[in-house]
C-alpha positions, 0 to 999 in steps of 0.5 A, spaced: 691 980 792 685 981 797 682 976 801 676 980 802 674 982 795 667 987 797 667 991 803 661 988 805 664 981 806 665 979 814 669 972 812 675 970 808 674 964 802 677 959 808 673 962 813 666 962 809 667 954 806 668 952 813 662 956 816 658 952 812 662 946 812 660 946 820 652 948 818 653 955 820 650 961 816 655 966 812 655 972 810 653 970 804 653 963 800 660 960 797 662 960 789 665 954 787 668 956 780 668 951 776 671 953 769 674 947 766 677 951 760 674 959 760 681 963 765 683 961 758 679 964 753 677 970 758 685 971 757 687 971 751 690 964 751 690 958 747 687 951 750 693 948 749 697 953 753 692 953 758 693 946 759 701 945 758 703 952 761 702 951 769 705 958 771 701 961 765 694 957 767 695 959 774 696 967 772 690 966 768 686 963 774 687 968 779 686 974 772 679 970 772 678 970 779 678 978 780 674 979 774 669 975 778 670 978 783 673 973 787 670 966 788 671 962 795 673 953 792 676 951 786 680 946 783 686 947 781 689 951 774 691 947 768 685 941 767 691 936 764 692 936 772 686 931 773 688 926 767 694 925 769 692 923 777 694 917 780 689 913 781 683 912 776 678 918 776 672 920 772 676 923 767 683 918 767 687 917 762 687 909 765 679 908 762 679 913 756 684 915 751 685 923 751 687 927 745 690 933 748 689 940 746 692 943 740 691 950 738 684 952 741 682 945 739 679 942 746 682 936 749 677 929 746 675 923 749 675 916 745 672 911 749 674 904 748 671 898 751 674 896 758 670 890 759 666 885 753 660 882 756 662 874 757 667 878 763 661 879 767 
């Protein structure tokens, strides 16, 4: 797989985020994928295999990235990764409890009081 997706481009990805990064201009501006669940829908999978199936996840990123035509940053395959960090994000399952995907159900969140109002 090309670094440089068009003939047009003088930068790879890593060289085009650092140059902004250092505020310099680059030879165009940088995507950011940010996709969530779409590599798996655009490829045919389930949101549950999406989620479970890393490897699949993976191909299904990079099939996606060269239908693009490439994108300069993104996150990560399988969204199941970000719920499971170890530490509490935005999307942890440390303050919400999370029904992952079945099928092409997608993942849903129940929120549940983390602080009644006599704690504050």
């Amino acid at each position: 797989m090309p670094l440089k997706m068009h003939e047009n481009e003088t930068m790879t990805p890593r060289e085009r985020v650092e140059t902004v990064l250092s505020i310099k201009e680059p030879d165009r501006v940088p995507m950011v994928a940010a996709f969530h669940c779409a590599p798996a829908l655009l490829t045919g999978m389930t949101l549950e295999e999406y989620f479970f199936d890393i490897p699949k996840s993976f191909e299904a990123v990079k099939k996606v990235w060269e239908m693009f035509g490439g994108f300069d940053i993104y996150s990560g395959c399988s969204p199941l990764l970000g719920y499971y960090l170890p530490f509490p994000g935005s999307h942890s399952m440390f303050y919400f409890d999370w029904i992952l995907p079945k099928g092409n159900v997608p993942e849903q969140m129940q929120e549940r009081e983390l602080m009644k109002r006599a704690d504050y």
